[in-house]
C-alpha positions in Angstrom: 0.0 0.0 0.0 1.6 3.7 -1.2 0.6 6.2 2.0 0.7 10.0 2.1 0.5 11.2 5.2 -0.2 14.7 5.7 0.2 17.3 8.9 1.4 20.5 9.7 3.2 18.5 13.0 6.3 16.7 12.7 5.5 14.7 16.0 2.3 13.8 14.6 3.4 12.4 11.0 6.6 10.7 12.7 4.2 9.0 15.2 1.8 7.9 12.5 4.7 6.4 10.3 5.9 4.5 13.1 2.4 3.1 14.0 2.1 2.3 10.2 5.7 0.4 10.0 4.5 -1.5 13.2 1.6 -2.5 11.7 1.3 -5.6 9.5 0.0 -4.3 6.4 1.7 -4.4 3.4 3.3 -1.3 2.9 5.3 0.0 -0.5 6.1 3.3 0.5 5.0 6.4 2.6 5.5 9.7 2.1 5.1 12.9 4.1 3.6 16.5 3.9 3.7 19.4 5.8 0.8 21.4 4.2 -2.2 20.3 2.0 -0.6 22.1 -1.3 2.7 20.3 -0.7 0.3 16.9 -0.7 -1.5 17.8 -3.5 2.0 18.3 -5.6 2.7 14.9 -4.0 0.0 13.2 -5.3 0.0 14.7 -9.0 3.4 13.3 -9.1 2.8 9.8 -8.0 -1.0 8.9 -6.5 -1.5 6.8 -3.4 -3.6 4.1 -2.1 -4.7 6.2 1.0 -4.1 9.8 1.9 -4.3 10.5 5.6 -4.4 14.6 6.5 -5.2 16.9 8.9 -7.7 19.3 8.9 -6.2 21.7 10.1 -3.1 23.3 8.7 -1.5 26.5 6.7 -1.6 27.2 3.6 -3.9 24.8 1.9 -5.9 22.9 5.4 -7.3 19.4 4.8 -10.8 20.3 3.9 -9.3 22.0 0.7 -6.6 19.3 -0.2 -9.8 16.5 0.0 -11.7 18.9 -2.5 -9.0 19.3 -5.0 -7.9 15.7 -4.6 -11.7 14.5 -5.8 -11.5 16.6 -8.9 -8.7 14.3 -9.9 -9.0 10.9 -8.2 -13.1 9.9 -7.5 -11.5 6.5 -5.9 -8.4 7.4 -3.9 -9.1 5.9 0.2 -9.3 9.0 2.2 -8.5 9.2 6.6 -8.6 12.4 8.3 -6.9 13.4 11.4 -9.0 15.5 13.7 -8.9 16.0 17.2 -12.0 16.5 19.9 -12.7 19.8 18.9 -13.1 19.2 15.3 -15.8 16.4 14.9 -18.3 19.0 12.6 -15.0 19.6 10.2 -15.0 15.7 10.5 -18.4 15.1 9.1 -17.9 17.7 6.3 -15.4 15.4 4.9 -16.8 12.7 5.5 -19.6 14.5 2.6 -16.7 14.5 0.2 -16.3 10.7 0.5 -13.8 10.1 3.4 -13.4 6.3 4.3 -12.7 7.2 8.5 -11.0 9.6 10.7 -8.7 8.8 13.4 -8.6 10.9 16.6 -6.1 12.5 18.4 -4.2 11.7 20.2 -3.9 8.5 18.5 -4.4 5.3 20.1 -2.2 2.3 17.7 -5.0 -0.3 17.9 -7.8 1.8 16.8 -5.2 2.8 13.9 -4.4 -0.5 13.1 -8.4 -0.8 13.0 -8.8 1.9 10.5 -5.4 0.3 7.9 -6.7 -3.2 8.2 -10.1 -1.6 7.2 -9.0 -0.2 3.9 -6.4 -2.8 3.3 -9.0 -4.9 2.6 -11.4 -2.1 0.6 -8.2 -2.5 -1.9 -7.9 -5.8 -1.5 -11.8 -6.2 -2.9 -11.8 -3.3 -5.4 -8.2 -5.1 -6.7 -10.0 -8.3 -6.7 -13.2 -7.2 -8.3 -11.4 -5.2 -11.3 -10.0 -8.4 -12.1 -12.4 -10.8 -11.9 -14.4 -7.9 -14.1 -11.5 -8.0 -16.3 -12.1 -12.0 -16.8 -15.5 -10.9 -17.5 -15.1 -8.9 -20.2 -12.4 -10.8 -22.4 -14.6 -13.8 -21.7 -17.7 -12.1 -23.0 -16.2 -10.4 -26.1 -17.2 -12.3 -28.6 -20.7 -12.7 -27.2 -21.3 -9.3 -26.6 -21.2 -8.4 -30.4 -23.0 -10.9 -31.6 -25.4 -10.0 -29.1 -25.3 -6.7 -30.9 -25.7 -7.6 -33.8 -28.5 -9.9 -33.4 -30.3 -7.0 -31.2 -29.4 -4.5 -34.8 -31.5 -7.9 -36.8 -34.3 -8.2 -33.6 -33.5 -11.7 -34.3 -34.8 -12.8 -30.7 -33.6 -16.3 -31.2 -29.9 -15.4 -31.4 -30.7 -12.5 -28.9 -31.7 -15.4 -26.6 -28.9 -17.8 -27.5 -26.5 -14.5 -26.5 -27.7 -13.9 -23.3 -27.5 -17.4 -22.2 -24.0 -17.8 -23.3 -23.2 -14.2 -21.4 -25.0 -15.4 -18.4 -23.2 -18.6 -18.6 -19.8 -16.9 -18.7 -20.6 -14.6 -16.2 -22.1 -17.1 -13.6 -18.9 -19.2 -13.8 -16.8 -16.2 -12.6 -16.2 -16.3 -8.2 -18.4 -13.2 -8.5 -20.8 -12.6 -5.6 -24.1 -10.6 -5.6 -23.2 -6.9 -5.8 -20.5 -7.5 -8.5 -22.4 -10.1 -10.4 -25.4 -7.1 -10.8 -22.3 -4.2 -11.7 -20.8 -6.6 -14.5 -24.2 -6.5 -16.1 -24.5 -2.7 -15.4 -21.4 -2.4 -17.7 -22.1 -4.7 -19.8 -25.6 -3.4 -20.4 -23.6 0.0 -21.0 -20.7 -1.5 -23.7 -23.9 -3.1 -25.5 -25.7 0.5 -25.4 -22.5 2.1 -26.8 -21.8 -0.3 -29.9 -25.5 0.1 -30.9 -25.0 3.8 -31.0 -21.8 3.2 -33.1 -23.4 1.7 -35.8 -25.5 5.1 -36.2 -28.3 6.3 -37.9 -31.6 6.3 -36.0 -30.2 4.3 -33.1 -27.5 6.9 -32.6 -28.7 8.9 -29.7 -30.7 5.5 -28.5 -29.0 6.0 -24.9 -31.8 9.3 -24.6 -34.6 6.5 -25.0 -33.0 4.4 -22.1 -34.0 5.0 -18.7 -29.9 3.8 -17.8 -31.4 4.5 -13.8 -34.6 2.5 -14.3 -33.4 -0.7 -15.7 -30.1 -0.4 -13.4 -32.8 -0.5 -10.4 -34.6 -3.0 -12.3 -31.5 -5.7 -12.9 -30.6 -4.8 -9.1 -34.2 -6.0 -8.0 -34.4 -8.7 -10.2 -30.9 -9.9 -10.7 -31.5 -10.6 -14.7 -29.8 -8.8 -17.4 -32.2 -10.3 -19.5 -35.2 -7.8 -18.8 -32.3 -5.2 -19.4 -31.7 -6.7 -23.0 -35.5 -7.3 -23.3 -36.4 -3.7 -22.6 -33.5 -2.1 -25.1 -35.1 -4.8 -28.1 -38.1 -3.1 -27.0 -36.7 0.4 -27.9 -35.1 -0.6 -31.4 -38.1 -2.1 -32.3 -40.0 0.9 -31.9 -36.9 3.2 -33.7 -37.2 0.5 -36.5 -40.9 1.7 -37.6 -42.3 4.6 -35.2 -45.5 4.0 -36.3 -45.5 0.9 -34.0 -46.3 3.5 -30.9 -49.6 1.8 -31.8 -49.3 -0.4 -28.9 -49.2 3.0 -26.6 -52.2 4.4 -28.5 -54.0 0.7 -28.1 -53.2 1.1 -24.2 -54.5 4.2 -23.9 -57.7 3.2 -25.6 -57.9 0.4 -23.7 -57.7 2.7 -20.8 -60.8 4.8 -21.6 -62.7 1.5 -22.2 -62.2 0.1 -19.2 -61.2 2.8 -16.5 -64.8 2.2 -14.8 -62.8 -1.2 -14.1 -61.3 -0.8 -10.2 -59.8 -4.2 -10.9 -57.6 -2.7 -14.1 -54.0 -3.1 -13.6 -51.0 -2.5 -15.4 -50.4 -6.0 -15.9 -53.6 -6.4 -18.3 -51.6 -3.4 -20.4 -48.7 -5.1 -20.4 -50.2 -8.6 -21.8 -52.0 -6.2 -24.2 -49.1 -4.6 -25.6 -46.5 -7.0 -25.1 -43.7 -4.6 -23.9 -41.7 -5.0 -20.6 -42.7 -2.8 -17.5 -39.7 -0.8 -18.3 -40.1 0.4 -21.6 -44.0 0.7 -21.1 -43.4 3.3 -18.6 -40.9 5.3 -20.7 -43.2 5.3 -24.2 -46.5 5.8 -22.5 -44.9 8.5 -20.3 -43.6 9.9 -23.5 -47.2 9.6 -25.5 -49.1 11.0 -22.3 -46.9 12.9 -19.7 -48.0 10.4 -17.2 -47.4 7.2 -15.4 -50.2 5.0 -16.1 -51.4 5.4 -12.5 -51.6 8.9 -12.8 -53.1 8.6 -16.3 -55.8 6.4 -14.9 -56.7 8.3 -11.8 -57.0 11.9 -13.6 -58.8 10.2 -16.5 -61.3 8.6 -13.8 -62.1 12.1 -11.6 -62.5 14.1 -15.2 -64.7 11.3 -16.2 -66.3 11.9 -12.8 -66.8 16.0 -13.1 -68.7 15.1 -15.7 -71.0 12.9 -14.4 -71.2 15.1 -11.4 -72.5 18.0 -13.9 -74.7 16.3 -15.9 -76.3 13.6 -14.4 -78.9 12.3 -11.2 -76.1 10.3 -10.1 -75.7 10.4 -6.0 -71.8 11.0 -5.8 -70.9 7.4 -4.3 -72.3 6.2 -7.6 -70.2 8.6 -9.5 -67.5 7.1 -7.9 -68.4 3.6 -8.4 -68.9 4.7 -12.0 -65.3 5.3 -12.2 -64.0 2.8 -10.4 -64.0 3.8 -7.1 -65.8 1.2 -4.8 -64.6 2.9 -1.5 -66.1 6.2 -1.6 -64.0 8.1 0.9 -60.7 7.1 -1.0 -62.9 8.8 -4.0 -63.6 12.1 -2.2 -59.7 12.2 -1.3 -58.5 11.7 -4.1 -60.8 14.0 -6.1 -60.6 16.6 -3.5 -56.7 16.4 -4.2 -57.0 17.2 -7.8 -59.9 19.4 -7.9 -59.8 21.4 -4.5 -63.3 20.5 -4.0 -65.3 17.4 -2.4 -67.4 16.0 -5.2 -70.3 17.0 -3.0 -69.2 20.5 -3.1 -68.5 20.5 -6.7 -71.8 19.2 -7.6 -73.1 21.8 -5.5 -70.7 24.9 -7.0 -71.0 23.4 -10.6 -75.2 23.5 -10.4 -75.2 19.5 -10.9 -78.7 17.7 -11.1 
């Protein structure tokens, strides 16, 4: 491990380096500062494993040095010294992604603690960017023809890809978390060749929720519903005019919002698009979620009924769906301002 250590107080960097050569981590080097500027030249010279500063100091203090160091290195292991006094500076770099802090006066176990603790964060990362590494040279081959077979929407090939991918992938010593990034990148080196090929699938990461199906593969652990979902969106670049199965959904909507048993699912079976994408083209036909869709569509379909006809307003409500009527009055209240007693009432209803 390659240490700078950084502190305004001779005693206090001496003191440290001896607890560090004590200590039976593997260490390749350690260097000193004095002042947070001098680190920062230290570190654009040769980075470090771990950087350990004071808060406190002249020139440029630790606070400062941790800022600077970020714009550079997002992964560098950060420990701050602080004393009893200083445990609010403490927490503010802990915001810029400190690992610990040790107190002073330092006590060599509790040190020890904190070394052994990010020995072993290296020790992981190191391990994971090579078992990722494995990963990738592994899945190569796979990946473009994965590609290409997504460019064709041949789903039999698309199938036969991800099978062989989830086969390499699964025979990795990979556990949960890592398993789930390896498909995050993956899913993001598939996106990235697509758009290389051009023309209309060019800017197809803007018709990827990236977030969403992340979330999605994290939930469900299957990089198949990511693949499904992005076949989904090709597709639909391939011939635009297929947003038919939005347009179906939404008249299926109107037909059958007096339904209080509809449910997405019944919109999914009729258009046969994954969850994901569904939500990403209908919120792009309608400026909704279909939940929100269905209840505005329901308590406009209910003004109406409050205007024009005999209707007592707990059958309004069942008439859109609503079989509990106070969840009806809340909800219309929400959108209108007014109970659907007091809109009958303000609106001259029969």
């Amino acid at each position: 491990m390659n240490i700078v250590i950084v502190d305004d107080e001779i005693v206090i960097r001496r003191g440290l380096r001896r607890i560090i050569e004590l200590s039976e981590i593997d260490i390749t080097n350690v260097r000193e500062a004095s002042d947070g500027r001098e680190a920062y030249e230290l570190l654009l010279k040769e980075p470090c494993d771990l950087l350990i500063t004071d808060i406190f100091m002249p020139i440029m203090d630790g606070l400062e040095l941790i800022t600077a160091i970020r714009q550079i290195n997002k992964t560098l292991e950060i420990v701050i010294l602080s004393g009893f006094g200083e445990f609010h500076y403490a927490q503010e770099a802990i915001r810029h992604g400190v690992m610990d802090y040790i107190l002073k006066p330092m006590n060599p176990i509790l040190v020890k603690g904190v070394l052994d603790a990010v020995q072993h964060k290296l020790v992981q990362r190191k391990r994971s960017i090579s078992l990722q590494s494995q990963c990738y040279n592994r899945c190569t081959g796979y990946v473009d023809k994965l590609v290409e077979a997504l460019w064709q929407l041949d789903m039999q090939q698309i199938q036969l890809g991800l099978e062989r991918i989830e086969i390499e992938v699964c025979e990795l010593p990979l556990n949960e978390p890592e398993i789930t990034q390896v498909y995050i990148e993956l899913l993001s080196w598939i996106v990235t060749k697509i758009e290389a090929k051009g023309g209309t699938y060019l800017h197809l990461r803007e018709s990827i929720n990236i977030q969403l199906i992340e979330n999605e593969m994290a939930n469900k652990r299957r990089f198949s519903f990511a693949i499904q979902g992005i076949a989904d969106v090709i597709r639909l670049h391939c011939n635009w005019g297929q947003r038919e199965p939005i347009r179906d959904a939404i008249d299926y909507i109107h037909t059958n919002y007096a339904n209080s048993e509809l449910t997405l699912a019944e919109l999914l079976q009729l258009t046969g698009l994954s969850a994901t994408y569904f939500y990403e083209l209908f919120k792009a036909e309608t400026g909704h979620n279909f939940k929100n869709f269905l209840i505005r569509l329901r308590i406009e379909k209910a003004k109406t009924l409050l205007n024009t006809s005999e209707y007592k307003t707990y059958e309004v409500g069942e008439r859109v769906g609503y079989t509990d009527y106070p969840h009806f009055a809340k909800i219309f209240k929400s959108l209108v301002g007014l109970s659907p007693t007091d809109y009958k009432k303000h609106n001259g209803g029969l």
